[in-house]
Gaussian input, Z-matrix of N, CA and C with variables (Angstrom, degrees):
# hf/3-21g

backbone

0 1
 N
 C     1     B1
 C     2     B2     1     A1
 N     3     B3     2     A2     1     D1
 C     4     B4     3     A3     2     D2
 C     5     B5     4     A4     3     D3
 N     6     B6     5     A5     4     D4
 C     7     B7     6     A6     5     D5
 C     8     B8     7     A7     6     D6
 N     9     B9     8     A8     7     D7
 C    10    B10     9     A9     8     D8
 C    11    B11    10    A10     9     D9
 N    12    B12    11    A11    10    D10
 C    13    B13    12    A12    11    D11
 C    14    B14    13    A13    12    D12
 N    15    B15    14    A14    13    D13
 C    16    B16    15    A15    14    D14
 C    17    B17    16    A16    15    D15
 N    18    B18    17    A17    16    D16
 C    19    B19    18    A18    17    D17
 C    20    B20    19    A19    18    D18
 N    21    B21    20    A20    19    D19
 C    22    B22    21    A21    20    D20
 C    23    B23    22    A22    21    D21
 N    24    B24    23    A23    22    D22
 C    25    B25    24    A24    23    D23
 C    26    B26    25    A25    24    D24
 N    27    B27    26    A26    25    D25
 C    28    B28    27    A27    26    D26
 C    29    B29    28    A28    27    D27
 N    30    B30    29    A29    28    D28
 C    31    B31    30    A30    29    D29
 C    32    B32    31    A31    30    D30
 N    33    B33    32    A32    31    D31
 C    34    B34    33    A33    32    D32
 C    35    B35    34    A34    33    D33
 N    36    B36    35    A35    34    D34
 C    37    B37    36    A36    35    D35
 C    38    B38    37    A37    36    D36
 N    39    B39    38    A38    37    D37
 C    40    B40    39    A39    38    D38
 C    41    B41    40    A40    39    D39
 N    42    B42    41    A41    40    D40
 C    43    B43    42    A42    41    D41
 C    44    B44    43    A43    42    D42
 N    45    B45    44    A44    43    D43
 C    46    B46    45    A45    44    D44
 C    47    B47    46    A46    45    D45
 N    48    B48    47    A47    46    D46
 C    49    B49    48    A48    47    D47
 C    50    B50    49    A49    48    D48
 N    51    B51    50    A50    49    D49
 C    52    B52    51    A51    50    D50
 C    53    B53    52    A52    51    D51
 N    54    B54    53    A53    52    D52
 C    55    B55    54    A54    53    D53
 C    56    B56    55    A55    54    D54
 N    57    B57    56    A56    55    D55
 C    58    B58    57    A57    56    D56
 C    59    B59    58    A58    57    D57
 N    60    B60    59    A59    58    D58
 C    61    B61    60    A60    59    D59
 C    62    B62    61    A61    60    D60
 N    63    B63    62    A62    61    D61
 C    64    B64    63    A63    62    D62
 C    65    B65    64    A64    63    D63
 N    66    B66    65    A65    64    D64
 C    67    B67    66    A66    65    D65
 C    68    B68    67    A67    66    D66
 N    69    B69    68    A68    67    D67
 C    70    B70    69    A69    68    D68
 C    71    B71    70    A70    69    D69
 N    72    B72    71    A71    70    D70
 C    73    B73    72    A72    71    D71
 C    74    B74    73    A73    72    D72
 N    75    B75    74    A74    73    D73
 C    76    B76    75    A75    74    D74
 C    77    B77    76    A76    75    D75
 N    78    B78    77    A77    76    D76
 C    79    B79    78    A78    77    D77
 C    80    B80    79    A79    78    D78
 N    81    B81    80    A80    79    D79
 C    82    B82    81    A81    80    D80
 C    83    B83    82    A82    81    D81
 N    84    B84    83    A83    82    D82
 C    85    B85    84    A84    83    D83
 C    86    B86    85    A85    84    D84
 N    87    B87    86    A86    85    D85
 C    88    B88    87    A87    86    D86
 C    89    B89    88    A88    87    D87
 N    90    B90    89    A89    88    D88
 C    91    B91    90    A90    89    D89
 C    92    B92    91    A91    90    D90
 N    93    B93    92    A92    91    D91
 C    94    B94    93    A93    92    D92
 C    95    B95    94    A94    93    D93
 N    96    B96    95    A95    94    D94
 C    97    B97    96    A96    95    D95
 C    98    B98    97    A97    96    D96
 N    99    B99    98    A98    97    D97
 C   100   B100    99    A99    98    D98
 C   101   B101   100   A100    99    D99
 N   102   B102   101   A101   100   D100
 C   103   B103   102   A102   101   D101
 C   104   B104   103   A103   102   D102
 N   105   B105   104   A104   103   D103
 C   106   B106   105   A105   104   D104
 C   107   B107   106   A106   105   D105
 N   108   B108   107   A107   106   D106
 C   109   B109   108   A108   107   D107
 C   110   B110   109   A109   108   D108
 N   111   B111   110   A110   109   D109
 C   112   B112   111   A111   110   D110
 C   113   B113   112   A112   111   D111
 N   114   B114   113   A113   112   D112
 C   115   B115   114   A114   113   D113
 C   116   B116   115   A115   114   D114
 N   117   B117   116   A116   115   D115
 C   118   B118   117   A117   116   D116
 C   119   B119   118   A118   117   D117
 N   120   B120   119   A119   118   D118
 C   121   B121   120   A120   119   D119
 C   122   B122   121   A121   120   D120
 N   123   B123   122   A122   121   D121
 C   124   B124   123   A123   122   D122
 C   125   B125   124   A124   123   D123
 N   126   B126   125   A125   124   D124
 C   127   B127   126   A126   125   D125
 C   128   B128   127   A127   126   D126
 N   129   B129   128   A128   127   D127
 C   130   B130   129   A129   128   D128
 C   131   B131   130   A130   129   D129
 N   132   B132   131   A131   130   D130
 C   133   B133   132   A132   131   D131
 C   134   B134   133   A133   132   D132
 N   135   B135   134   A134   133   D133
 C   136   B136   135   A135   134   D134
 C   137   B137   136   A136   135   D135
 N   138   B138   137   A137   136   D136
 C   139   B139   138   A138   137   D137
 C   140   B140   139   A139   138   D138
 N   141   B141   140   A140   139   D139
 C   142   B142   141   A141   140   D140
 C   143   B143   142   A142   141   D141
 N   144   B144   143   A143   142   D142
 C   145   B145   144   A144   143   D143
 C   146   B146   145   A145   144   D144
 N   147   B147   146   A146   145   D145
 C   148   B148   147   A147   146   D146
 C   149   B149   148   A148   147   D147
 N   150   B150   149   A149   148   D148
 C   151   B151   150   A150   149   D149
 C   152   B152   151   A151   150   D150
 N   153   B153   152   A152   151   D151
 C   154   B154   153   A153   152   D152
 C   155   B155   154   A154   153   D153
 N   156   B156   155   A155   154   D154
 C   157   B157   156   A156   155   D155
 C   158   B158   157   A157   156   D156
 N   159   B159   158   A158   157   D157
 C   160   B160   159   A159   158   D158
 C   161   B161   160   A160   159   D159
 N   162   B162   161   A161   160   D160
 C   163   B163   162   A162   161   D161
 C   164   B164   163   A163   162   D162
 N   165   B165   164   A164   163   D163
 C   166   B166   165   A165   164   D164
 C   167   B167   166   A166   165   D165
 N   168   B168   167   A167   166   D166
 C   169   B169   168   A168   167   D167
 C   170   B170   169   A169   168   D168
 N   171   B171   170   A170   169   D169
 C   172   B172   171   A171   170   D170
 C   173   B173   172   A172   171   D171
 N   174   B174   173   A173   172   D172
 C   175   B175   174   A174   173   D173
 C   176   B176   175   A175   174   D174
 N   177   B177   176   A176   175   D175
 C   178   B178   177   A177   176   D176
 C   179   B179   178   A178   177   D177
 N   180   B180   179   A179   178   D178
 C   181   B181   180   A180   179   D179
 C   182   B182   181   A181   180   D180
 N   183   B183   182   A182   181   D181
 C   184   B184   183   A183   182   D182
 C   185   B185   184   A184   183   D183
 N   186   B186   185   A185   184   D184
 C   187   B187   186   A186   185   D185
 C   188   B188   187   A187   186   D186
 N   189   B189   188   A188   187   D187
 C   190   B190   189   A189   188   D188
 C   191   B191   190   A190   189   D189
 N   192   B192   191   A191   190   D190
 C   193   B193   192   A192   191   D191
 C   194   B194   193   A193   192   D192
 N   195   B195   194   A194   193   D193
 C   196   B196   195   A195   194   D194
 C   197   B197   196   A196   195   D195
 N   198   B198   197   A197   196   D196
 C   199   B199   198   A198   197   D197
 C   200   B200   199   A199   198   D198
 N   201   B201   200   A200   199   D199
 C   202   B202   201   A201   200   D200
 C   203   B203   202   A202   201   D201
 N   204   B204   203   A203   202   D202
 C   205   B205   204   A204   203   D203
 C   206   B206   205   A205   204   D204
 N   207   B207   206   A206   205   D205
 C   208   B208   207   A207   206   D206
 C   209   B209   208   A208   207   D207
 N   210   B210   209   A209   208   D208
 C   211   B211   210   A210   209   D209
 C   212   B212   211   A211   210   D210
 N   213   B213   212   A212   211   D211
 C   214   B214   213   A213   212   D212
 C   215   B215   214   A214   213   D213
 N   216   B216   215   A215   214   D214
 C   217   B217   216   A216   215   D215
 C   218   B218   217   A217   216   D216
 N   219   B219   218   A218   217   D217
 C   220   B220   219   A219   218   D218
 C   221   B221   220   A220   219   D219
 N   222   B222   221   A221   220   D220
 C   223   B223   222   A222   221   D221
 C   224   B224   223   A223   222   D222
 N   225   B225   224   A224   223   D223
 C   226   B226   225   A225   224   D224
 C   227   B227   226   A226   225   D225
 N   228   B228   227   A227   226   D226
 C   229   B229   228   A228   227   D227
 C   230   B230   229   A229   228   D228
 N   231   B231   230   A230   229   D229
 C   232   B232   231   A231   230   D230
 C   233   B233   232   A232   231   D231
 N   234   B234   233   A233   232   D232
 C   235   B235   234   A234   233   D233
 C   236   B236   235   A235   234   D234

   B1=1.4391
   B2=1.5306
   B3=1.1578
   B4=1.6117
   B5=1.2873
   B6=1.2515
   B7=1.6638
   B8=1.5429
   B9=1.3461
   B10=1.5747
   B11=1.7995
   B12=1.3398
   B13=1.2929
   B14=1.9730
   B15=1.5903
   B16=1.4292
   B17=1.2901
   B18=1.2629
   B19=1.3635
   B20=1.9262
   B21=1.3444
   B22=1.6819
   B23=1.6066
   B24=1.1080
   B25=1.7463
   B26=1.8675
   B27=1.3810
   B28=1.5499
   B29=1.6458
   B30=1.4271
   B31=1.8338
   B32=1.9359
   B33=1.4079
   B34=1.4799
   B35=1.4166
   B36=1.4516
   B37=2.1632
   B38=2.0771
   B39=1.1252
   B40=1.4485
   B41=1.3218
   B42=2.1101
   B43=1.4893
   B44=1.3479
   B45=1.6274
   B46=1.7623
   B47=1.7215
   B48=0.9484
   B49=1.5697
   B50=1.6484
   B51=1.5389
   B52=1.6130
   B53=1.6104
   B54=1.2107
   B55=2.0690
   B56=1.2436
   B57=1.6252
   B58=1.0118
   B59=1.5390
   B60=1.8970
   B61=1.2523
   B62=1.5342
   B63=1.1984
   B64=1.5627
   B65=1.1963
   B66=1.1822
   B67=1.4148
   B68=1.6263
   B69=1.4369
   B70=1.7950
   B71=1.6857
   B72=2.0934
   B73=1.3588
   B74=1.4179
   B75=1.8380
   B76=1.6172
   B77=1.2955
   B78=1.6136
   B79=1.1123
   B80=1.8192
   B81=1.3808
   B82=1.5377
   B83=1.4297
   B84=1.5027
   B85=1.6758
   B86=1.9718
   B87=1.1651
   B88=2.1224
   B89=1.6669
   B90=0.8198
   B91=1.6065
   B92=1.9092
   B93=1.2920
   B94=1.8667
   B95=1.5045
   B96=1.1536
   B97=1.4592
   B98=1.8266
   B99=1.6183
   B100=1.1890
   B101=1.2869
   B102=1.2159
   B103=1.4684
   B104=1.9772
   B105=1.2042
   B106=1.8753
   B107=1.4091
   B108=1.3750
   B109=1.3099
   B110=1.7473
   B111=1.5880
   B112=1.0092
   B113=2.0398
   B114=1.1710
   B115=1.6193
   B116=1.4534
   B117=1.6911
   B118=1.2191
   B119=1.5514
   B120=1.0446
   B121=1.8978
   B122=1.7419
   B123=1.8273
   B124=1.3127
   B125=1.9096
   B126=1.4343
   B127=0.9413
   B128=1.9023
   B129=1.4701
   B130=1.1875
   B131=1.5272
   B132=1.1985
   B133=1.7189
   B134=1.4827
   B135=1.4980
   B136=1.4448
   B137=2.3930
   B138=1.7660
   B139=1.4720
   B140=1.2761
   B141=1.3602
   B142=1.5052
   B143=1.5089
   B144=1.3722
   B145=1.4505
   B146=1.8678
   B147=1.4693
   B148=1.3067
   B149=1.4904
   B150=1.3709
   B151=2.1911
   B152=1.4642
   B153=1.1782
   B154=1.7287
   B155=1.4305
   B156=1.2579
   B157=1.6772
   B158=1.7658
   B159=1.2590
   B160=1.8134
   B161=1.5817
   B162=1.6005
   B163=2.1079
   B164=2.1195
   B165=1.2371
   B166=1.3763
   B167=1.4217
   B168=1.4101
   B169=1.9620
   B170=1.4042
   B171=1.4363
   B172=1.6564
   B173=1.5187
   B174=0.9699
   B175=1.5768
   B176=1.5784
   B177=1.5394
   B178=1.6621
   B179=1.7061
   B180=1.2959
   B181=1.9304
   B182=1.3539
   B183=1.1518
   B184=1.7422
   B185=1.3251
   B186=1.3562
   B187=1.6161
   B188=1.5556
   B189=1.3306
   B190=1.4525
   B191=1.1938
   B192=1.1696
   B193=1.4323
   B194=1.4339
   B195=1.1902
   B196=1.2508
   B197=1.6773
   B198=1.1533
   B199=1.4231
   B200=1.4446
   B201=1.2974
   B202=1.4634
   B203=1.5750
   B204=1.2369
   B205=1.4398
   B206=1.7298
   B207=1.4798
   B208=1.2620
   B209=1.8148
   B210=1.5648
   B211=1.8619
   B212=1.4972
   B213=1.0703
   B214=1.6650
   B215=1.4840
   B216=1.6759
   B217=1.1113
   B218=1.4707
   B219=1.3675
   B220=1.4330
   B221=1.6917
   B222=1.4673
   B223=1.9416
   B224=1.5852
   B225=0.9699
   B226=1.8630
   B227=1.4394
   B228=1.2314
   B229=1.8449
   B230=1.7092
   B231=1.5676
   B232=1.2419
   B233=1.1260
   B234=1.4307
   B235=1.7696
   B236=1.4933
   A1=107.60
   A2=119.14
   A3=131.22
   A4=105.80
   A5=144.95
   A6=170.73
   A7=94.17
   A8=129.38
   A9=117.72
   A10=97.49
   A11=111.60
   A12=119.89
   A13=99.64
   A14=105.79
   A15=117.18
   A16=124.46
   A17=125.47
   A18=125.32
   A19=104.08
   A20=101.65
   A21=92.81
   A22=126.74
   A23=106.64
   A24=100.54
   A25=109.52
   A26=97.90
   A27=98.23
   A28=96.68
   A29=123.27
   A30=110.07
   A31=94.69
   A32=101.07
   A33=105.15
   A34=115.63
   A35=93.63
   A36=102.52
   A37=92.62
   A38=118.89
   A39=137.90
   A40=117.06
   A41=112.70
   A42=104.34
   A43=153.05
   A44=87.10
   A45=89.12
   A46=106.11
   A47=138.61
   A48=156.96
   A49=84.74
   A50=85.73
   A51=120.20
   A52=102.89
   A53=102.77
   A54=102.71
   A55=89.38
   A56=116.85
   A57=136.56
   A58=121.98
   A59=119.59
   A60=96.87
   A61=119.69
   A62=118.33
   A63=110.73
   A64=130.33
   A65=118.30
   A66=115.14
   A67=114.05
   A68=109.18
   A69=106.03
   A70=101.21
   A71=89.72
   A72=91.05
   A73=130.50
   A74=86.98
   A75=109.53
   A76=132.34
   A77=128.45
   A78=127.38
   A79=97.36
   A80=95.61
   A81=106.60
   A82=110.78
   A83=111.28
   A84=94.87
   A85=118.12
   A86=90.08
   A87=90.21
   A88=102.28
   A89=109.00
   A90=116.66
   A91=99.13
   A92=104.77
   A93=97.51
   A94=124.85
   A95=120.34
   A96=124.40
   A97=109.51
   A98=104.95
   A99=119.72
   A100=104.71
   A101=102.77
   A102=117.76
   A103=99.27
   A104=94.01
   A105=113.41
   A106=119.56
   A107=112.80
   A108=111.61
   A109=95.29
   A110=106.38
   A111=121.59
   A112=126.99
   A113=125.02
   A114=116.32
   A115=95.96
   A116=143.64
   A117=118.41
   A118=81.06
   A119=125.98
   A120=128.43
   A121=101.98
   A122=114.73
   A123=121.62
   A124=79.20
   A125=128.09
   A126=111.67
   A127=111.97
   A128=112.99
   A129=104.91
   A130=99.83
   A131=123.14
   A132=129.76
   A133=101.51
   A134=106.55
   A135=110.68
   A136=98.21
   A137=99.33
   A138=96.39
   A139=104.52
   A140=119.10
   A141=130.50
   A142=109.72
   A143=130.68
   A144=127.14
   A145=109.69
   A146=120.72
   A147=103.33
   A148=145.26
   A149=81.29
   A150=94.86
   A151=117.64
   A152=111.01
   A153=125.93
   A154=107.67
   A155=98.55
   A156=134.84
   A157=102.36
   A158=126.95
   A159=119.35
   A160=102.51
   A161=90.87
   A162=77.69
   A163=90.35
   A164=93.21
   A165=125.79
   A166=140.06
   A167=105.44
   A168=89.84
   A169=72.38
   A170=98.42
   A171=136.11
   A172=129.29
   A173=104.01
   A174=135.40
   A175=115.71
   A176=111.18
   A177=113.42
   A178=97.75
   A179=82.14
   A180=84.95
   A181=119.58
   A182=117.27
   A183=138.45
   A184=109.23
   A185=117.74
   A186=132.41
   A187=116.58
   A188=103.12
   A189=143.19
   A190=120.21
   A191=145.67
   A192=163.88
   A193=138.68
   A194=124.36
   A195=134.04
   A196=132.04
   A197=121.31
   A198=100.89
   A199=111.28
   A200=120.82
   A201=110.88
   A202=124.99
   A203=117.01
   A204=133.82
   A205=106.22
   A206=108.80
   A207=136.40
   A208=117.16
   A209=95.95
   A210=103.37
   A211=90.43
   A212=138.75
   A213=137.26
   A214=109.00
   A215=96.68
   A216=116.81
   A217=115.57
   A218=115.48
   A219=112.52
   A220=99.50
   A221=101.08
   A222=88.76
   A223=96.80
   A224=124.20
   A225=115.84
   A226=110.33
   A227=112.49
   A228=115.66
   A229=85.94
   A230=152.10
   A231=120.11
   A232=115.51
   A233=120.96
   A234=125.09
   A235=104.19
   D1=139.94
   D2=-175.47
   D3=-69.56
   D4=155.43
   D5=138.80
   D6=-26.47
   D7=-25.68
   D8=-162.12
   D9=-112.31
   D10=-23.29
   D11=-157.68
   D12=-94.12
   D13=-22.93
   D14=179.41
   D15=-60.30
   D16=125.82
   D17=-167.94
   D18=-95.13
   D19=154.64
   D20=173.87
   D21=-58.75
   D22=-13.83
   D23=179.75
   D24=-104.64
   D25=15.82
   D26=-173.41
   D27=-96.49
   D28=147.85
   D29=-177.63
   D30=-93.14
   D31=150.44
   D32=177.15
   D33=-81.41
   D34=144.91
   D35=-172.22
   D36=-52.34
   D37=131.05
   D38=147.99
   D39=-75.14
   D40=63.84
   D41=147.29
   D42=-2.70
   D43=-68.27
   D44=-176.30
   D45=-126.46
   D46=143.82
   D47=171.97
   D48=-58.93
   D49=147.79
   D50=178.67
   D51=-63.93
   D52=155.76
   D53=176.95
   D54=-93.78
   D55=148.28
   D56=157.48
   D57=-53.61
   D58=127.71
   D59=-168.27
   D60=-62.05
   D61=-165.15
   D62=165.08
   D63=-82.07
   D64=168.59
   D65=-179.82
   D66=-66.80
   D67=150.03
   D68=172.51
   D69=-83.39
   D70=138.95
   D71=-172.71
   D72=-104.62
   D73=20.67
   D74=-153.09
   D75=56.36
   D76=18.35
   D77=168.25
   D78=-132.50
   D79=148.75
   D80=-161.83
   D81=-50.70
   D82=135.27
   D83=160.37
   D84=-100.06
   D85=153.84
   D86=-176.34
   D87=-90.12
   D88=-177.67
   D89=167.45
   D90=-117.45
   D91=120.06
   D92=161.24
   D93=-47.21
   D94=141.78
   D95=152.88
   D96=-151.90
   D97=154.09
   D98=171.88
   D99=-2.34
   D100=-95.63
   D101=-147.27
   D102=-110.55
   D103=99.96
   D104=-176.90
   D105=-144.91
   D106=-173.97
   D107=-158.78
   D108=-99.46
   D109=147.96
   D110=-173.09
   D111=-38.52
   D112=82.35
   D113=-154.85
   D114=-46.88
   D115=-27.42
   D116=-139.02
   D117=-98.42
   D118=-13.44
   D119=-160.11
   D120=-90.99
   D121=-32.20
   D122=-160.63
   D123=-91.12
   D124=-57.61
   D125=-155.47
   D126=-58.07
   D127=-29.97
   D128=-162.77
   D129=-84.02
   D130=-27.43
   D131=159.27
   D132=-26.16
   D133=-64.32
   D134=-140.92
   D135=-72.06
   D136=-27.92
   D137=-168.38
   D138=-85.17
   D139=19.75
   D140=169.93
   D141=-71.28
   D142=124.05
   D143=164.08
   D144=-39.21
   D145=128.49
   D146=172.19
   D147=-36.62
   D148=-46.97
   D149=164.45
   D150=-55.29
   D151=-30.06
   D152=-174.71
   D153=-59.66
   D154=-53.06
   D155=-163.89
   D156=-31.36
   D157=101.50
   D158=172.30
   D159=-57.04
   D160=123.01
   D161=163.50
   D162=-126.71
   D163=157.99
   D164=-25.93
   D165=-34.13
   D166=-169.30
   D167=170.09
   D168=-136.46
   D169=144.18
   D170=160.90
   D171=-120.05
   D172=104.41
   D173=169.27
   D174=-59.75
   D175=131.86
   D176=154.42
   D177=-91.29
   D178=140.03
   D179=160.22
   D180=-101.89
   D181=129.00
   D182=176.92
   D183=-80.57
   D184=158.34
   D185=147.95
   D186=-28.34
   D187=-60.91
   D188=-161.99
   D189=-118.73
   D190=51.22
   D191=151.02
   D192=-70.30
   D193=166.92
   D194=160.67
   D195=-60.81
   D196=148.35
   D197=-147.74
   D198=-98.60
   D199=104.17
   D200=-149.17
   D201=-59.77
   D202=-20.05
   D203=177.03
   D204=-50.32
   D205=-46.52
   D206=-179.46
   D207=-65.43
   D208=-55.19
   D209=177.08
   D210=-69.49
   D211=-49.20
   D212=-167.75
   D213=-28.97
   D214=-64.97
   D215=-173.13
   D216=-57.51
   D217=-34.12
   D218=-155.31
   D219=-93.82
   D220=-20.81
   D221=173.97
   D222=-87.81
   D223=-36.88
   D224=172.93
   D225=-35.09
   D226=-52.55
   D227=-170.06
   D228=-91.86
   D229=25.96
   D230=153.54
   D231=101.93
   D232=-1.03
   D233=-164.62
   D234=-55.43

């Protein structure tokens, strides 16, 4: 059935198969939210050798960030 001919309670044909997620890269992933800690500041934190690592670590918070409850946790346990 055509895209024009489809009614709202009909489900649409699924072309193409879902992408496979990505591979794990062994370093934690966050979930986004509103108001979080800066991804470009947490990510370059995180590709820091541990010894490197400033502690504390200090974060800008973004619009669109990482979810800090989450990064908290993950430098607490050593990430």
């Amino acid at each position: 059935m055509s895209e024009q001919r489809r009614h709202w309670w009909q489900p649409r044909e699924v072309r193409d198969p879902l992408p496979e997620p990505p591979a794990p890269t062994g370093r934690p992933t966050f979930d986004l939210v509103r108001r979080g800690y800066d991804r470009a500041q947490v990510d370059a934190h995180l590709a820091l050798p541990p010894a490197q690592r400033p502690r504390p670590a200090a974060f800008d918070l973004a619009r669109r960030g990482y979810d800090r409850a989450q990064v908290d946790r993950a430098l607490a346990a050593g990430a």
